[in-house]
BALOBA-1460 file (C-alpha; in Angstrom, 3 decimals):
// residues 108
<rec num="1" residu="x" x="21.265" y="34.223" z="1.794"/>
<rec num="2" residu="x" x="24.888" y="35.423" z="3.271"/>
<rec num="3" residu="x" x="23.537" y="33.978" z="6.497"/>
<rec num="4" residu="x" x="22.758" y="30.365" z="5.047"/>
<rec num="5" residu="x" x="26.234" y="30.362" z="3.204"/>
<rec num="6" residu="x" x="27.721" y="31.148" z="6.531"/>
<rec num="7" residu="x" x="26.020" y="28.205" z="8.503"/>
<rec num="8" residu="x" x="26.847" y="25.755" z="5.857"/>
<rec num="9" residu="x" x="30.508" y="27.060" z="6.222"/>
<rec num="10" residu="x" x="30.693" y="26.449" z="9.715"/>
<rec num="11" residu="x" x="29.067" y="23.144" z="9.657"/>
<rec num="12" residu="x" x="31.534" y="21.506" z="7.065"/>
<rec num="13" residu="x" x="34.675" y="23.502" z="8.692"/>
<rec num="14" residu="x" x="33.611" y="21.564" z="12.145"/>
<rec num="15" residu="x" x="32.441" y="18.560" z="10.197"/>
<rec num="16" residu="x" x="36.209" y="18.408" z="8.438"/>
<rec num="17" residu="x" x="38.085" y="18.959" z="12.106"/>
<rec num="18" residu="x" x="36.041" y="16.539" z="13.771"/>
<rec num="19" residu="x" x="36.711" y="14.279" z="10.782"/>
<rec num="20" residu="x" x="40.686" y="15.034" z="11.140"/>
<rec num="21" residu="x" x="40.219" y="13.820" z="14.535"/>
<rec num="22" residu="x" x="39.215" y="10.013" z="12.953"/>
<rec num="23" residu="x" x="41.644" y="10.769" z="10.385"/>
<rec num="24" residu="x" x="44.518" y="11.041" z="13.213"/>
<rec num="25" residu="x" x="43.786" y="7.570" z="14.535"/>
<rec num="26" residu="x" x="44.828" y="5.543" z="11.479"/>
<rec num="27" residu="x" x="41.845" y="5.512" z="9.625"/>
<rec num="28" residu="x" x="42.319" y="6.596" z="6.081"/>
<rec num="29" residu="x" x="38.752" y="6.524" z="4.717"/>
<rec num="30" residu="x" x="38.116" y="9.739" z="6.882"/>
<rec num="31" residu="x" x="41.223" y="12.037" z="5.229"/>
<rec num="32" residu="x" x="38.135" y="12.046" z="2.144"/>
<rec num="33" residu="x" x="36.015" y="14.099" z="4.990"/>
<rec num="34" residu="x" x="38.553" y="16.070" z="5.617"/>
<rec num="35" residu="x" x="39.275" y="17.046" z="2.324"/>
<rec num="36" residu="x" x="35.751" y="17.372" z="1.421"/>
<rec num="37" residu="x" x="34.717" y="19.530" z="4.457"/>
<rec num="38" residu="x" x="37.486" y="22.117" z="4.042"/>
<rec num="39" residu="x" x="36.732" y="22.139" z="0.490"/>
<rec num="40" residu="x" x="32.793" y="23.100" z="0.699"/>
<rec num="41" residu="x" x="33.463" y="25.022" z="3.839"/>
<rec num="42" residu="x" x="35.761" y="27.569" z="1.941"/>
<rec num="43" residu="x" x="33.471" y="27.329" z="-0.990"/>
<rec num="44" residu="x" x="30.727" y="28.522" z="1.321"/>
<rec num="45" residu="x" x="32.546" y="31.218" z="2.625"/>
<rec num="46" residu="x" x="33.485" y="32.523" z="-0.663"/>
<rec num="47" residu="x" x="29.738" y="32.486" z="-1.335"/>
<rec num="48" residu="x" x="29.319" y="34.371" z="1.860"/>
<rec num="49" residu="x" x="31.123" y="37.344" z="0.902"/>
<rec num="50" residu="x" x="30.119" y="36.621" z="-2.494"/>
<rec num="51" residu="x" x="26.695" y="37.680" z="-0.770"/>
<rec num="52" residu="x" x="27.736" y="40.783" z="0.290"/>
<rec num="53" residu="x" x="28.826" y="40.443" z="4.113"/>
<rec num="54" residu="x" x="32.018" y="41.286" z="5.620"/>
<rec num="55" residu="x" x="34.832" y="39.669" z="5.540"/>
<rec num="56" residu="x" x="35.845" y="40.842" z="8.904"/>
<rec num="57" residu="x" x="32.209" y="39.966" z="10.442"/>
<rec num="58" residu="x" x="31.908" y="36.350" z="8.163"/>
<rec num="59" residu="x" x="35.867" y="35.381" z="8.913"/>
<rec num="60" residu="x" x="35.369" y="36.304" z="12.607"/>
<rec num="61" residu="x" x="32.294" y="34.585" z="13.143"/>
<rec num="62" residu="x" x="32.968" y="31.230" z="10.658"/>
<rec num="63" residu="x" x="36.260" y="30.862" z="12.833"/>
<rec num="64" residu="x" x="35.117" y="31.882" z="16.502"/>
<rec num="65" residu="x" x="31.544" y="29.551" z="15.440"/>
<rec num="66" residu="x" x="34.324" y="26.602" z="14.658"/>
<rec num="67" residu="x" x="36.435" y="26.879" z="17.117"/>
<rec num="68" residu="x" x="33.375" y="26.842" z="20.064"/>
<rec num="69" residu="x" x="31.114" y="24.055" z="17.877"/>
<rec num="70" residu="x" x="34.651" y="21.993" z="17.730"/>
<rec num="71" residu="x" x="35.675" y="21.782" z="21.543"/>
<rec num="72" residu="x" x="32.045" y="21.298" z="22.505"/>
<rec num="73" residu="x" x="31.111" y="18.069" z="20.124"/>
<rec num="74" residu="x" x="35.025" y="17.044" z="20.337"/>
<rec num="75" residu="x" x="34.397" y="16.450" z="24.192"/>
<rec num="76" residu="x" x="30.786" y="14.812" z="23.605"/>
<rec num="77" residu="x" x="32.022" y="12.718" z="20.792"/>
<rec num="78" residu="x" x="35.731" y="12.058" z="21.916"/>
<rec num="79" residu="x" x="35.581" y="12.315" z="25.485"/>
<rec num="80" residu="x" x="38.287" y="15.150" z="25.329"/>
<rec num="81" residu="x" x="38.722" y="17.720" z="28.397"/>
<rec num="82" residu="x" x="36.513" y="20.920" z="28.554"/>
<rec num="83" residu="x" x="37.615" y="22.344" z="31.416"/>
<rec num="84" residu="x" x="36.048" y="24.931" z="32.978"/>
<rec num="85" residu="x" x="38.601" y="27.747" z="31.690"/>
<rec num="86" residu="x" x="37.806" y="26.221" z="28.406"/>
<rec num="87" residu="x" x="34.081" y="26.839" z="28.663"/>
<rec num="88" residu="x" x="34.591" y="30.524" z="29.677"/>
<rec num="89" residu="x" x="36.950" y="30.860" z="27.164"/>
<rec num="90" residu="x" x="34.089" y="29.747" z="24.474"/>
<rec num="91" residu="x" x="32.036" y="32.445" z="26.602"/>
<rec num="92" residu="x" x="34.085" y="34.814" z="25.714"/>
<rec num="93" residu="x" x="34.324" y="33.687" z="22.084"/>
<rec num="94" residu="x" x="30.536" y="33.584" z="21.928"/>
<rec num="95" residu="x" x="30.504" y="37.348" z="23.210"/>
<rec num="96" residu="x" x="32.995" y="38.717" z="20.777"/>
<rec num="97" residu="x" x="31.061" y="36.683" z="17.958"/>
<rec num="98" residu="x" x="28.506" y="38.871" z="19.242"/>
<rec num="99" residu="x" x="30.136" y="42.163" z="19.335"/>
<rec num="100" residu="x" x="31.429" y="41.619" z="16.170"/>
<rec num="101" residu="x" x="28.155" y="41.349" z="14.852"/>
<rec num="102" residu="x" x="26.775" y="44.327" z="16.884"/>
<rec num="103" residu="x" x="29.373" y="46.393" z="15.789"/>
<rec num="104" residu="x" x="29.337" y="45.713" z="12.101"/>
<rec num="105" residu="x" x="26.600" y="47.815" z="11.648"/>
<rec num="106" residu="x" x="25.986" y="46.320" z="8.375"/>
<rec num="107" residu="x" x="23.075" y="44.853" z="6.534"/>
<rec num="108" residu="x" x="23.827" y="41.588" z="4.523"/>
């Protein structure tokens, strides 16, 4: 169930940035999915450790997950940059989401 918590944290943390984005161009409606999205993201993680995982392994992997999901759908829904240091880069976040994982060693 920590695993479901987790998802649903990651998908309203990137929902709420890529709603900040809107937000940031004058339209006001959007601040409402901001606030919303950060709200039942953090909620969700709460539940997450709540359901036993880590806080190291859910913190690393809700924020590392964001950050990756963010620039990818921020250049496919707002034409921003992804250069190609930036796509390594999300590699490499991808790979220590990964190790972090691995290394945990826990069951949740």
């Amino acid at each position: 169930m920590s695993w479901l918590f987790l998802i649903g944290a990651i998908i309203f943390e990137v929902s709420a940035a890529l709603s900040l984005r809107m937000a940031s161009t004058g339209r006001r409606r959007w601040w409402i999915a901001v606030a919303v999205g950060y709200i039942v993201a953090f909620t969700m993680l709460i539940f997450t450790l709540s359901s036993g995982m880590a806080l190291g392994v859910a913190y690393g992997i809700w924020a590392a997950s964001g950050v990756a999901l963010t620039a990818i759908l921020s250049k496919v829904l707002f034409k921003e940059h992804l250069t190609l240091v930036m796509s390594i880069g999300i590699l490499v976040v991808i790979g220590g989401v990964l190790m972090i994982e691995l290394g945990s060693g826990a069951t949740h």
